[in-house]
C-alpha positions in Angstrom: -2.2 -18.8 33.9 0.8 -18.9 32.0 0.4 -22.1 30.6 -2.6 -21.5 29.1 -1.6 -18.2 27.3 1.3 -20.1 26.1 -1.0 -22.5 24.8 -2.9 -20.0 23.0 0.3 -18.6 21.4 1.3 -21.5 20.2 -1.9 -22.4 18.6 -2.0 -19.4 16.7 1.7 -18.8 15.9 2.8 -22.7 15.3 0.8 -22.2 12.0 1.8 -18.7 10.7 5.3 -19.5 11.8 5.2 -22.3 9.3 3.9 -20.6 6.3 6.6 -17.5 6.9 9.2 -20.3 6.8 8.2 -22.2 4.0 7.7 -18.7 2.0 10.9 -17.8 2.9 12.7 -21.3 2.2 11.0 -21.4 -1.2 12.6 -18.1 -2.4 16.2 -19.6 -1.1 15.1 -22.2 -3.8 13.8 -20.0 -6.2 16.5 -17.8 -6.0 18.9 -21.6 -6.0 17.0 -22.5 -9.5 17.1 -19.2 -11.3 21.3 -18.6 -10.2 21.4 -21.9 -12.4 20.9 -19.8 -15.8 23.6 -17.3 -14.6 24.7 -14.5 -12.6 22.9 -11.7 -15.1 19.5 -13.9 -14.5 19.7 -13.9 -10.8 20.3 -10.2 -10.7 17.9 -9.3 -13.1 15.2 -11.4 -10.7 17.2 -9.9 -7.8 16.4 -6.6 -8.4 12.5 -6.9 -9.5 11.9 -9.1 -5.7 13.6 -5.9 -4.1 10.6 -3.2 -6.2 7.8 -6.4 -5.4 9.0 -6.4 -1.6 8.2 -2.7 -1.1 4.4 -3.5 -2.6 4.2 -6.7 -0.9 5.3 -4.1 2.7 2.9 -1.7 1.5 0.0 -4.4 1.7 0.9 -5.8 4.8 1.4 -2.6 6.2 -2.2 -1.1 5.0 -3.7 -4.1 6.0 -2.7 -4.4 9.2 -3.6 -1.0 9.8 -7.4 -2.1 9.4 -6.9 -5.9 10.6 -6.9 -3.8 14.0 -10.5 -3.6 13.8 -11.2 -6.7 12.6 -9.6 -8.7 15.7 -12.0 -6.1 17.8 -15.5 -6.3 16.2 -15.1 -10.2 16.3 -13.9 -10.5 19.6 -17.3 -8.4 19.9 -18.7 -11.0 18.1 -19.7 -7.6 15.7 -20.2 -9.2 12.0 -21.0 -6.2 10.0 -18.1 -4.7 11.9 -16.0 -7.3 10.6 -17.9 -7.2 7.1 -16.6 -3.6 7.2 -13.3 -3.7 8.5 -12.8 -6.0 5.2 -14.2 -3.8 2.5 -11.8 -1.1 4.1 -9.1 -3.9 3.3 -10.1 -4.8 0.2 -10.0 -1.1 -0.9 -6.6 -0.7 0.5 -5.7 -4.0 -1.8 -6.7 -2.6 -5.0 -5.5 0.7 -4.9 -2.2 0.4 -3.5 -2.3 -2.4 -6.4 -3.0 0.0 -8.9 -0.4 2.8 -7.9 2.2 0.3 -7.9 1.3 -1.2 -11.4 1.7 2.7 -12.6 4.5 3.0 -11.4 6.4 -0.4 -11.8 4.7 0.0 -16.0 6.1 3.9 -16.0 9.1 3.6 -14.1 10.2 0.0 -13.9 13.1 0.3 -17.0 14.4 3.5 -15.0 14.4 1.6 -11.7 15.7 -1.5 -12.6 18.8 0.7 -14.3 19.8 2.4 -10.9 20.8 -1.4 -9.6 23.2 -1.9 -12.7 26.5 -0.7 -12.3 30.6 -2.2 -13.5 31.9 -4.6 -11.0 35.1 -6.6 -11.0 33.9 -9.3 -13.4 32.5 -8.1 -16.6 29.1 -8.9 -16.4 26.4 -8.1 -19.4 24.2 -4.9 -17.9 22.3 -4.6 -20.4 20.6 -8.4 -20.0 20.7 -8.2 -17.0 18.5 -5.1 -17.8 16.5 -7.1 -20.2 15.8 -10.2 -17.6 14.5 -8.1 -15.0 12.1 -6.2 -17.7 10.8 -9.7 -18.9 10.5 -10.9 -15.2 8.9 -7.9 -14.4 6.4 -7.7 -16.7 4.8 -11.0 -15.4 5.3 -10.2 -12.0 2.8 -7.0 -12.5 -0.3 -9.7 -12.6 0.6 -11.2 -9.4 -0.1 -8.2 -7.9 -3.3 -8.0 -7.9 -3.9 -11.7 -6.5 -1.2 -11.6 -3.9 -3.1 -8.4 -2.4 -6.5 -9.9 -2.5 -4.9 -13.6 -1.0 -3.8 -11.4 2.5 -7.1 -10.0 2.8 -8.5 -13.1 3.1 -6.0 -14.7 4.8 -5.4 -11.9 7.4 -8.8 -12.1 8.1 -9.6 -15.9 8.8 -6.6 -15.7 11.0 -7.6 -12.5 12.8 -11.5 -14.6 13.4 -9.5 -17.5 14.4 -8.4 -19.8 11.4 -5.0 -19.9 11.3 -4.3 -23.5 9.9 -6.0 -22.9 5.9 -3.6 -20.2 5.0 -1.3 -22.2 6.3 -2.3 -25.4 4.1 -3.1 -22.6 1.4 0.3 -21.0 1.5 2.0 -24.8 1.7 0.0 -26.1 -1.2 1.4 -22.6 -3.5 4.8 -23.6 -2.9 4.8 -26.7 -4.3 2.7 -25.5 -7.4 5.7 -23.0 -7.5 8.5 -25.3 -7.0 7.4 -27.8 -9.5 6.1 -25.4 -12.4 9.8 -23.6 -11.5 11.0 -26.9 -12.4 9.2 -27.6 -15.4 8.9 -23.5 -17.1 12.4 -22.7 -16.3 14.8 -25.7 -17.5 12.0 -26.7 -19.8 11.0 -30.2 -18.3 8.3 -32.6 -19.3 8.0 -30.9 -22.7 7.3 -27.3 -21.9 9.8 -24.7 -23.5 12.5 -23.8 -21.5 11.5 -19.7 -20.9 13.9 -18.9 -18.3 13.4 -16.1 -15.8 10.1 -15.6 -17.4 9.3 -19.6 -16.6 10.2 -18.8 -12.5 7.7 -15.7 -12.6 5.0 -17.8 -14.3 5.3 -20.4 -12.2 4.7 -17.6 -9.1 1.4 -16.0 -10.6 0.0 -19.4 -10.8 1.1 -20.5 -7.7 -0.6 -17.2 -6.7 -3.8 -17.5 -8.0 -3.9 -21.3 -6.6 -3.5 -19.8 -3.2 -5.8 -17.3 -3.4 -8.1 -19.7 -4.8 -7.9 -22.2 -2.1 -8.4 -19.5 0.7 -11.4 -17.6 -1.1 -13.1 -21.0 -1.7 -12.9 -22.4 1.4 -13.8 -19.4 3.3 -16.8 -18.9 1.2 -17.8 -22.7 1.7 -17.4 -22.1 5.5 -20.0 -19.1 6.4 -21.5 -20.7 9.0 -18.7 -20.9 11.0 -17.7 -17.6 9.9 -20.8 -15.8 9.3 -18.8 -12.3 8.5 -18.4 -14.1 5.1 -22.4 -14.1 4.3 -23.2 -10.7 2.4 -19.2 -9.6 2.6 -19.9 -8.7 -1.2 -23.6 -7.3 -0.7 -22.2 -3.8 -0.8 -18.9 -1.9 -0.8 -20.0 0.8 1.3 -17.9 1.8 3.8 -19.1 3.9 7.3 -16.9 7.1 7.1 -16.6 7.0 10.6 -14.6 3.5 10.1 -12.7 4.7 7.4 -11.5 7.7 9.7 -10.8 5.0 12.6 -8.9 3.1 10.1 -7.1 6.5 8.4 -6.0 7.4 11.8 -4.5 4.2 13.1 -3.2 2.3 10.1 -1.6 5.6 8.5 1.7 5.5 10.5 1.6 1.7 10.5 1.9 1.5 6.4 4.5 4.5 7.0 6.5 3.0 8.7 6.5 -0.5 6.4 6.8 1.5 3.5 9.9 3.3 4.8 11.8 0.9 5.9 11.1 -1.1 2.6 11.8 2.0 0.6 14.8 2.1 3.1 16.3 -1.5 2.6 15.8 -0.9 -1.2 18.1 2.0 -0.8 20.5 0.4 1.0 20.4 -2.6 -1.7 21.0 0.1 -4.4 24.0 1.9 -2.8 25.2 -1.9 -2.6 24.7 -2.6 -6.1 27.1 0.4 -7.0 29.8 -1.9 -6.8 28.5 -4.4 -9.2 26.5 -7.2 -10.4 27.9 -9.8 -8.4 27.7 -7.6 -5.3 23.2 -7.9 -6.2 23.1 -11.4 -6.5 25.6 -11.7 -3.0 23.7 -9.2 -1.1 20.4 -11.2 -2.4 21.7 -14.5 -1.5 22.6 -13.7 2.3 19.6 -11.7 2.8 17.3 -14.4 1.7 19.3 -16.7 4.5 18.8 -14.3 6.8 15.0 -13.8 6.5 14.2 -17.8 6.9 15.4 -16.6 10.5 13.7 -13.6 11.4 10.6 -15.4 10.6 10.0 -16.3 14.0 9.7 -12.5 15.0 7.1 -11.7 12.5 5.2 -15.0 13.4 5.5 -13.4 17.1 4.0 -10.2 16.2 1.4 -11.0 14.0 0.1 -13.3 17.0 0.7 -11.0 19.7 -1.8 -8.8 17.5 -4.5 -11.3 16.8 -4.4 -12.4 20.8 -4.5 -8.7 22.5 -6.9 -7.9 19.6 -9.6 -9.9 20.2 -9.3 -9.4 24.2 -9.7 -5.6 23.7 -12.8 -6.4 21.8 -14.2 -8.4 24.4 -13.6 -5.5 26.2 -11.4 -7.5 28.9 -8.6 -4.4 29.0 -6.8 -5.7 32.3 -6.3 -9.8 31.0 -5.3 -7.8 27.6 -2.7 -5.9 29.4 -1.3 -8.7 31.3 -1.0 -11.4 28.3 0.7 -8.8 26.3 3.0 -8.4 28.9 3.8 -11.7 29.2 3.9 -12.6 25.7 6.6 -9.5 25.1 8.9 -11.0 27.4 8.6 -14.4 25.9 8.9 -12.8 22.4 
């Protein structure tokens, strides 16, 4: 009974719960290491992590959407279900990629300037402006790599595997932490570049992570056998992609609006200055290392209930989900 489903929760949450923290606790450092340079430097980085965090939403949200279907068809044991399911990801991946490039290459200057505004202390704007163009313009090839890194990591976890994104996402943050250390106060020898140093340091860090979780998934198809011919085609059954349109529409809505919505609030915020950016982004990077523990929740609730309704066992389905509400 109980036992046992808590058992289960634990197994898959204990691990994602541990990556969301560590993720979060690495941008209290990163965010610890840049406000070393100054107050202009912190907002600059400030404000780009608040454009980035409505991608990063958008992702997680369109994902999700068809990470539905992949808990199903492998809880049907379905393979070229799952294959599927993941092409439909990796579509979503690359082109919400590419609208947010456009729009972060057209638009950034003009969205970065809504954050700057007079505040008490006389603070310099327009570097401010000019860090967050710099630390931009690196950012926009993460992108790309950080999409790509939660298809594959939502789906070992949806078949199952939730300890290698977990190692995966651990083993980035200490590639990040350390090349912060070294690219932005210019240790062992490397030039001291600043903001530029902490968003090279997380496009590496990115591309380690994704490489670690591509690898090893691809050197593990015979426990997960979706992975053999994932690449063989990227056609896509229309009747999944309507499936997929259908449910996973109003799940990126609503991720994209209340991203778009915090970013608001964070603008009409930043009207009263550039100390009042790098406050608001101090205590709200504090207060995500705690609300990891409902996202952990949720994505685990998902993954349990999702591969029961495959199985077709609606009734146990019901019931766990019940119970693991209430314990949520």
């Amino acid at each position: 009974g109980l036992i046992n489903i808590l058992r289960k929760l634990f197994a898959v949450m204990i691990p994602i719960l541990i990556q969301n923290v560590i993720t979060n606790f690495v941008g209290l450092l990163d965010n610890i290491m840049v406000g070393r340079l100054g107050t202009e430097q912190m907002s600059g980085v400030a404000i780009v992590n608040q454009l980035i965090f409505v991608f990063s939403l958008c992702i997680f949200g369109g994902i999700s959407g068809a990470g539905i279907f992949t808990t199903q068809f492998f809880g049907k044991r379905d393979d070229e279900g799952v294959r599927n399911s993941v092409r439909v990801k990796l579509y979503i991946a690359v082109i919400a990629t590419a609208v947010f490039a456009a729009v972060f290459i057209f638009a950034g200057e003009w969205l970065i300037t809504r954050f700057l505004h007079e505040g008490e202390e006389a603070l310099d704007l327009a570097a401010t402006l000019g860090f967050g163009k710099q630390y931009l313009a690196v950012m926009l090839w993460q992108m790309l790599p950080f999409a790509l890194m939660q298809v594959y990591s939502g789906t070992l976890r949806e078949t199952g595997e939730t300890v290698v994104p977990m190692a995966a996402g651990i083993a980035a943050i200490f590639v990040n932490l350390f090349l912060n250390w070294v690219l932005i106060f210019g240790k062992l020898g490397a030039p001291a570049l600043g903001v530029q140093g902490a968003a090279i340091a997380t496009l590496i860090a990115r591309f380690a992570e994704l490489g670690v979780v591509t690898v090893w998934a691809h050197t593990h198809s015979s426990r997960f056998t979706y992975i053999k011919g994932l690449y063989s085609t990227l056609r896509v059954p229309g009747s999944l992609l309507k499936r997929v349109a259908i449910k996973g529409t109003p799940l990126l809505l609503n991720e994209v609006l209340w991203a778009s919505g915090m970013t608001m609030l964070n603008q009409c915020y930043s009207q009263r200055g550039l100390e009042v950016v790098s406050a608001v982004n101090i205590s709200s990077t504090v207060s995500n290392l705690f609300f990891c523990s409902f996202f952990a929740m949720g994505s685990t609730i998902a993954i349990i209930v999702g591969q029961l309704l495959g199985a077709g066992e609606f009734e146990r389905a019901v019931d766990e989900d019940r119970k693991l509400i209430v314990f949520s």
